[in-house]
N, C-alpha and C positions, 0 to 999 in steps of 0.2 A: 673655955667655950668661945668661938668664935661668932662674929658678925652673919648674918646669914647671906645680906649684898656686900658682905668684902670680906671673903674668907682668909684674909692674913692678918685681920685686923679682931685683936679681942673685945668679945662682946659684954657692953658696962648693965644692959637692961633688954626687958624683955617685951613683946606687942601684948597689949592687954588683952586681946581679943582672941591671938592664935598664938602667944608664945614664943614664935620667934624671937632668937637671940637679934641684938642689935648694936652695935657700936657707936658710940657718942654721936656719932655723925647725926647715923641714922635715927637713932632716938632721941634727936632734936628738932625733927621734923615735923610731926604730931603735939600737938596738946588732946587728951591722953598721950601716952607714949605710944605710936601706931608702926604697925610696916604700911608701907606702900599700897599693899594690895588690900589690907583690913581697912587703912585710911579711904582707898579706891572703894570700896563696899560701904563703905557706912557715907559718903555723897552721894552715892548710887539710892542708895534709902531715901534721903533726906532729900532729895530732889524729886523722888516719885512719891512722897510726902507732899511737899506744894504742888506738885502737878494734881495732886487729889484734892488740896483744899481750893485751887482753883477751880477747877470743877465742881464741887461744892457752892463756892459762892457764888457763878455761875447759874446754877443751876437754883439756888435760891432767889438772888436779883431776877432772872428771867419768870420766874412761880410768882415773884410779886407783884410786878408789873404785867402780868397777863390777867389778872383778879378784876 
């Protein structure tokens, strides 16, 4: 099985998330072991996560101070 970004290069492990094969390289990249694009998706989450809790506490501080 080959790398999925270096296909001359055999792949040691796989993305947790979508399976792709990966080559030591690549799956030295991630903690999980990630590709690129599964890594690029799950900061995509995790930033529209704080983008919600700030608005949240936002939106609390502003309700208490209006009291």
């Amino acid at each position: 099985m080959k790398c999925f970004n270096h296909t001359d290069v055999e792949a040691v492990a796989t993305c947790v998330d979508c399976g792709k094969s990966l080559c030591k390289e690549c799956a030295s990249k991630y903690e999980p072991i990630l590709c690129d694009s599964c890594a690029a998706a799950r900061q995509a989450r995790h930033n529209a996560g704080i983008h919600m809790i700030h608005k949240i506490c936002f939106f609390v501080s502003t309700s208490f101070f209006l009291k």
